[in-house]
N, C-alpha and C positions, 0 to 999 in steps of 0.2 A: 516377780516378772512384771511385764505390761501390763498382759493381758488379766494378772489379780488385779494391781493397781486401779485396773479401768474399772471392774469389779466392786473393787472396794470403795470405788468413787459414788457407787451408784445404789449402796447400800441402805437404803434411807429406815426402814425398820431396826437396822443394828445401830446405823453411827448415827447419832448428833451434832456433829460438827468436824469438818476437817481443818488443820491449820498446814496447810504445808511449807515445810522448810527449805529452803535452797535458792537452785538459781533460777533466776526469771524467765529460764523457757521451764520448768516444773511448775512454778507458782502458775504461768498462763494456761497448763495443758491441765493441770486442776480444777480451776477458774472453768474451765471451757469443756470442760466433759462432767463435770461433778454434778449431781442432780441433788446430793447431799451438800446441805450450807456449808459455805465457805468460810471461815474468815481468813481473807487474802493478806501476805505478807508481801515487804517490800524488798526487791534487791540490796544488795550492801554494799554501795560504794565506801567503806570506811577506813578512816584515815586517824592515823598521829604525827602530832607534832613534836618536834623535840626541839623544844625550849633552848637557850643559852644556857642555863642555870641546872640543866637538866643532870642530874647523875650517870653518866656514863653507864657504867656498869648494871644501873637498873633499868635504864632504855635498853642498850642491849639484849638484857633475858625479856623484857616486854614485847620489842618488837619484835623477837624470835620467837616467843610464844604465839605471839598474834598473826604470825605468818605461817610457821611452819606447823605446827601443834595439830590442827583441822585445816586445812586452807581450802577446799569446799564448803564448808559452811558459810552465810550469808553474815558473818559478823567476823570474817578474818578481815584483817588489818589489807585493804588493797591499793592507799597511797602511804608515801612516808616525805613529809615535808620537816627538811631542818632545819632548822639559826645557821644562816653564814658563821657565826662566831665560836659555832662550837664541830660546823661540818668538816673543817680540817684534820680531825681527833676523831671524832664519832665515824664517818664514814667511811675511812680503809678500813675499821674496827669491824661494823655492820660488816661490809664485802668479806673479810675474814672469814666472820662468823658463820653466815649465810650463804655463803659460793665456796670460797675455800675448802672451810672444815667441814664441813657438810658431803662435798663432796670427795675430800681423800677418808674420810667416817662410812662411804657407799651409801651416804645419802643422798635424798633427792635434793639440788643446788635447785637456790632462789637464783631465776632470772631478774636481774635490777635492770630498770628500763629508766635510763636516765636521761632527765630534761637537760638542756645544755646548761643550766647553772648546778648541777649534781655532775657533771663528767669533767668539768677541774680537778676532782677531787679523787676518782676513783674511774675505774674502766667496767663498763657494761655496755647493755643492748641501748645506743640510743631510742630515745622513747618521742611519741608521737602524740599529737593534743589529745586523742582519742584515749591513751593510756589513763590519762587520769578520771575517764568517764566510765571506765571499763571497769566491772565486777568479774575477776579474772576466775577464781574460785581456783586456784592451781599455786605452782610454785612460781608465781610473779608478783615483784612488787613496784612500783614506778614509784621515781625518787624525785623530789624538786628541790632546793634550796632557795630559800628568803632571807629576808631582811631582820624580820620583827614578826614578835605575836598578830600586829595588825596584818602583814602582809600574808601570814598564815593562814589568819582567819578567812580573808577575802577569795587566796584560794582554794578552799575549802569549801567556800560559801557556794563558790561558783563551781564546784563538780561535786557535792555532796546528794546525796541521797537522802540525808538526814535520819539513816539508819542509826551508824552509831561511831563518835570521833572523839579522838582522845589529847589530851595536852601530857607530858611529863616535864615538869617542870619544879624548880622550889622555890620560884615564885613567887610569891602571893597577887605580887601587881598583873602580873602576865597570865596566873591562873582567871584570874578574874576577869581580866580583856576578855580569853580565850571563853570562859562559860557562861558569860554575860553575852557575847556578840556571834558562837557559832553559828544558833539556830533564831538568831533575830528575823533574817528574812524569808 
């Protein structure tokens, strides 16, 4: 309940240190009532990318692990940016797997909140600039489509959290764009 939590916040002769896990109204109400040390974690805006080159079928079980698997926890998967060159294939595939089957299985379906260069491809919840800033912690994923590992990178760079991003790809040249330039700035 709360009222332990707040308890346990305040424990200073039992605990040594709290890390709390989750979303960023938890990390702040920790932060903020804890009389016991913190160390404070970061939200997770985290994202992959899927490469031109990328394996189909191992994106797939990837990004479905990384969305659906925990999707409250601060390291699920909560942008998916793709290569124009392979979103034709890859993403009725994703919606399939994710909305579809998911939900005639009486699963809970991924909402895909799609920027207008991901809704050529596929039918979802138009998605909003805000979607890609947002650590949804639920069954949402906001989808963009690019150009190149460069254009990937850049937006990535620019709604990242630098919690934790992923490339799949086989690559070599594109991995190496990708993990040389995510966390440059």
């Amino acid at each position: 309940s709360r009222e332990i939590a707040t308890e346990m916040m305040r424990l200073n002769d039992y605990i040594d240190v709290l890390i709390p896990r989750g979303g960023a109204g938890l990390i702040k109400t920790v932060v903020n009532t804890a009389t016991v040390p913190v160390i404070e974690t970061g939200a997770g805006n985290c994202h992959i990318y899927i490469d031109e080159t990328a394996d189909i079928e191992k994106a797939l079980n990837i990004v479905e692990n990384a969305k659906t698997s925990r999707p409250s926890v601060c390291n699920a998967a909560e942008v998916l940016v793709v290569n124009s060159k392979i979103a034709n294939e890859f993403l009725p595939l994703l919606k399939e797997r994710l909305v579809d089957k998911r939900q005639s299985d009486g699963k809970n379906p991924v909402e895909l909140r799609l920027h207008e260069t991901a809704q050529a491809f596929i039918e979802g919840t138009p998605a909003n600039e805000d979607d890609f800033d947002t650590e949804f912690l639920d069954y949402i994923l906001a989808v963009k489509v690019v150009d190149d590992v460069n254009e990937a990178v850049a937006h990535i760079t620019e709604h990242s959290t630098h919690h934790s991003e992923a490339i799949i790809s086989e690559d070599a040249q594109s991995i190496e764009i990708f993990t040389r330039d995510i966390d440059k700035n």
